[in-house]
C-alpha positions as CSV (number, residue, x, y, z in Angstrom):
1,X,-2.7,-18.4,-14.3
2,X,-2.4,-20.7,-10.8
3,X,-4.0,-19.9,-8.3
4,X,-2.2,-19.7,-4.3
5,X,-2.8,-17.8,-1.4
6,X,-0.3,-14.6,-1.0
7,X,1.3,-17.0,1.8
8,X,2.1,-20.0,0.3
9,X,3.9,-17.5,-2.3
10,X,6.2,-16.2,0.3
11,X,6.9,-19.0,2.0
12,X,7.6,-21.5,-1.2
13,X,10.1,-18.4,-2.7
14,X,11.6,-17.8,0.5
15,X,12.1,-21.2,1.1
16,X,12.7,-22.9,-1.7
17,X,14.3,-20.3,-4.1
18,X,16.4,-18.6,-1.0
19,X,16.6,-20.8,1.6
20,X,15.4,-19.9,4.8
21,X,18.4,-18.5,6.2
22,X,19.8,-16.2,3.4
23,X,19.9,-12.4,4.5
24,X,17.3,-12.8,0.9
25,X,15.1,-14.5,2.9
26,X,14.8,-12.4,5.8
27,X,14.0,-9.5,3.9
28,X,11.0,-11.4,2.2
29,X,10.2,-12.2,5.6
30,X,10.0,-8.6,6.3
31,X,8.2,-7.6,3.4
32,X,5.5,-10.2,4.5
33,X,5.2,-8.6,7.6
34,X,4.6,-5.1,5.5
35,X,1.7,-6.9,4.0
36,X,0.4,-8.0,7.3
37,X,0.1,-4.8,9.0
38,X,-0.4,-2.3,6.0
39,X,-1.6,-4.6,2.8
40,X,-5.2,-4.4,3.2
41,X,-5.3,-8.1,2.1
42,X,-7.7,-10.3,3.5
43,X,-6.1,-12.3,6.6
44,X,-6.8,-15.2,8.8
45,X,-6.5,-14.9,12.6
46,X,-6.9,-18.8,14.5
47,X,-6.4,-18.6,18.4
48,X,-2.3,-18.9,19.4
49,X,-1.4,-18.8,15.5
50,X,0.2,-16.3,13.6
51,X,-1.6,-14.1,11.0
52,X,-2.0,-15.5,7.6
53,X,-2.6,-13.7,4.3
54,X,-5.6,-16.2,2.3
55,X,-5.3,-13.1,-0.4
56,X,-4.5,-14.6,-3.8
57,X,-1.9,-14.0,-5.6
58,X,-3.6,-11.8,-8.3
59,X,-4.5,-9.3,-4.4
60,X,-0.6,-8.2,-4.9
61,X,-0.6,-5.1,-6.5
62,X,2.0,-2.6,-7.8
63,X,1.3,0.0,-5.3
64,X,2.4,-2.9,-2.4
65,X,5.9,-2.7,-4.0
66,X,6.2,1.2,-4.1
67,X,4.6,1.5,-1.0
68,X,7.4,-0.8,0.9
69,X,10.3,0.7,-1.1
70,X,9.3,4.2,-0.4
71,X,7.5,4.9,2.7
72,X,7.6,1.7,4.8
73,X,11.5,1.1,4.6
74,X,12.7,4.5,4.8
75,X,9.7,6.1,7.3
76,X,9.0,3.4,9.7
77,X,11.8,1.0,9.9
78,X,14.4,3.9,8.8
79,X,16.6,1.7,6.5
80,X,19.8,3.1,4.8
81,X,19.9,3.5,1.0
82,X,22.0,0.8,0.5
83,X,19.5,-1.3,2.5
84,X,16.5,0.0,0.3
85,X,18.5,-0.7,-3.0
86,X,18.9,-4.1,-2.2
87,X,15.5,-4.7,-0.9
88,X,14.6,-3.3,-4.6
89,X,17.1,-6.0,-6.1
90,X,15.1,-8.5,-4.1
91,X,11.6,-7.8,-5.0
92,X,12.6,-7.5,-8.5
93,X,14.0,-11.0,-8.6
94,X,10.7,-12.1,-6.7
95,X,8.4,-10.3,-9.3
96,X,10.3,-12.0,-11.9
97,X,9.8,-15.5,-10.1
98,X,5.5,-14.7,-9.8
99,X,5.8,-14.2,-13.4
100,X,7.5,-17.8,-14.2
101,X,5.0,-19.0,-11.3
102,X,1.9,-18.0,-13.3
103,X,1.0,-16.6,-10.4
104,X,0.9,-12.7,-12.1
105,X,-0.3,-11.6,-15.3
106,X,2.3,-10.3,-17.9
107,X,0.4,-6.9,-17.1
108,X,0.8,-7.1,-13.9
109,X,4.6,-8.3,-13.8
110,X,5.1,-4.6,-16.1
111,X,3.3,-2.8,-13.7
112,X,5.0,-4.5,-10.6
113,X,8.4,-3.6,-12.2
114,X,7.3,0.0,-13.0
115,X,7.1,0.7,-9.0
116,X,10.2,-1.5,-8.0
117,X,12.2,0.6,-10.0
118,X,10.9,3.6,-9.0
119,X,8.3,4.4,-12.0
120,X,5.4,5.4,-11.6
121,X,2.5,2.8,-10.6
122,X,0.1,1.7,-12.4
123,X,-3.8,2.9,-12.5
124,X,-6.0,2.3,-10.2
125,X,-9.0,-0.2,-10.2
126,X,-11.8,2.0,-9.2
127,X,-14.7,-0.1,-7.9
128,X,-18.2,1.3,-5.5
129,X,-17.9,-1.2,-2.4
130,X,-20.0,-0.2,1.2
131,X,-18.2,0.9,3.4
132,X,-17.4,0.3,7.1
133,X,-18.9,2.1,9.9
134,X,-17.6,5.1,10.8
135,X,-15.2,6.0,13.4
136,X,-16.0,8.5,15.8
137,X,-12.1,8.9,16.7
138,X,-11.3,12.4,15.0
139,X,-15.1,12.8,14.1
140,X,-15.0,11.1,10.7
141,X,-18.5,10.1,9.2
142,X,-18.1,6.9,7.1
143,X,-18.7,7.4,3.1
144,X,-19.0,5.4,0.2
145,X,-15.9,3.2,-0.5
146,X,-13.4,3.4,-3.4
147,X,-11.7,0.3,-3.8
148,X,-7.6,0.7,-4.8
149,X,-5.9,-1.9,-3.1
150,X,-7.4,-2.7,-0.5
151,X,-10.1,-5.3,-0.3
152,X,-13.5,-3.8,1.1
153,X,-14.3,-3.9,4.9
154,X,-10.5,-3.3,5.8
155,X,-9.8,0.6,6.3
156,X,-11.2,1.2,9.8
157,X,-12.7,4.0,8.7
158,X,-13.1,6.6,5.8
159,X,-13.0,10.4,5.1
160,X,-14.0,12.3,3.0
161,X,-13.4,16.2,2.1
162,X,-11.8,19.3,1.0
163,X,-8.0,19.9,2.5
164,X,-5.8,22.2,2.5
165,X,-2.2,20.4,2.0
166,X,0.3,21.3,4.8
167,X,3.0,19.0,3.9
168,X,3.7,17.6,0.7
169,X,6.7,14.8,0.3
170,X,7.4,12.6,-2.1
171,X,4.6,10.0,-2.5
172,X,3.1,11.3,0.7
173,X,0.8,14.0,1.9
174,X,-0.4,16.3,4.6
175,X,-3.5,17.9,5.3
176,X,-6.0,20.1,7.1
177,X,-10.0,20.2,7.1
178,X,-10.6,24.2,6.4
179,X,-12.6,23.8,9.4
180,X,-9.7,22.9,11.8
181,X,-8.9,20.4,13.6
182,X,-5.6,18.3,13.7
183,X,-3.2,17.8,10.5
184,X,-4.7,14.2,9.1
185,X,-1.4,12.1,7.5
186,X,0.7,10.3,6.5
187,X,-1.4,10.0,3.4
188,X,0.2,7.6,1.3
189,X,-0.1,9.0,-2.5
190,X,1.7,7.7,-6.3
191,X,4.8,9.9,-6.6
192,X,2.7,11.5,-9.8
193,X,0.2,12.9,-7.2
194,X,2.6,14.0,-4.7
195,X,4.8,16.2,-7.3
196,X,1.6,17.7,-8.7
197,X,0.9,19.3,-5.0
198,X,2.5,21.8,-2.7
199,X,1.3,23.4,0.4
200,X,-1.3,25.6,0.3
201,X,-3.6,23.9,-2.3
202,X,-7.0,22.6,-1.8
203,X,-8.2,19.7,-2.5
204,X,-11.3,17.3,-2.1
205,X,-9.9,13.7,-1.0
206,X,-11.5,10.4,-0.5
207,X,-9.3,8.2,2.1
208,X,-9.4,5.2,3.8
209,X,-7.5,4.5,7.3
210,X,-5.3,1.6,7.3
211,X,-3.6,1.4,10.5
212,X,-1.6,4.6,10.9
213,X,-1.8,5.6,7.7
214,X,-4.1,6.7,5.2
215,X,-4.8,5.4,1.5
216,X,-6.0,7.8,-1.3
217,X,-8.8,6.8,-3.0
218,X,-10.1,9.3,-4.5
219,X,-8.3,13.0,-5.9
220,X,-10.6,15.8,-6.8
221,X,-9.7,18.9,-8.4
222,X,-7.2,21.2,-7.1
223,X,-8.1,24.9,-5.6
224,X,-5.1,27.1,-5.2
């Protein structure tokens, strides 16, 4: 399986494949900048240069594709359904292209397509990492690390806890410590988790911040 950064991916399909003007092509260009700001992936800053993804191809994970199709498009850029199901179309084709690449595993090209069509995603790789300091914003204490897909040393900080669940959507929760304090969320979830949930129930989660969102990690047992 070849080995390229995450970048030279994008840019060769989007590119090459599309050509750099198609409305295709601007959507990959969007989901790149998904990846930027709420991958996790490791990332290059040089002084007066745009932000590059050195990530490998093998760092793009199912949960990236469900992720984009089901909270990024629809709760922070507030596409339309027909925009969503074509975004879908697009990242199916592009899955399909990694795949021919070598840049993805047969496994991984399944479990990609699982979460572009709106299955559920694959498992998680669970794996003890340190974690970063804590941040005192919102008095969270920093706690040992479980890797999903982010690569360690890029949540900005970590908590850890019971909650009690005061919203629950589809692939996203809401919650409260029991001892107060404000309601911590969006916390970005598999749709499996999410319909297993409703308000009320208590729960121990592990999470990592990622900008303004949070990451499961871990899920405990429930408490009703």
């Amino acid at each position: 399986m070849q080995s390229k950064s995450l970048d030279a991916l994008l840019s060769q399909y989007r590119i090459e494949v599309l050509g750099e003007e198609s409305r295709a092509a601007r959507e990959m260009t969007r989901f790149r900048e998904f990846l930027v700001s709420h991958g996790g992936l490791r990332k290059l800053q040089l002084p007066g240069k745009e932000e590059q993804i050195v990530a490998p191809s093998e760092a793009l994970c199912c949960f990236h594709f469900s992720q984009y199709l089901d909270w990024y498009l629809t709760e922070k850029v507030g596409a339309s359904g027909r925009e969503v199901e074509d975004a879908r179309l697009g990242l199916g084709r592009f899955n399909e292209w990694l795949l021919e690449q070598q840049a993805i595993s047969r496994e991984g090209f399944e479990e990609n397509r699982e979460s572009i069509l709106g299955g559920e995603a694959g498992p998680a790789i669970d794996e003890e990492v340190s974690s970063p300091e804590g941040d005192d914003e919102d008095g969270m204490a920093a706690v040992r690390e479980e890797k999903d897909f982010y690569v360690p040393g890029e949540y900005s900080a970590t908590l850890t806890g019971e909650f009690i669940l005061t919203k629950v959507q589809e692939g996203i929760l809401y919650g409260k410590l029991p001892d107060g304090g404000r309601e911590i969320g969006p916390i970005l979830v598999e749709r499996a988790v999410s319909s297993s949930h409703r308000v009320g129930d208590r729960i121990h989660l592990s999470l990592g911040r990622a900008g303004d969102h949070w990451n499961l990690l871990h899920e405990g047992q429930r408490r009703s």
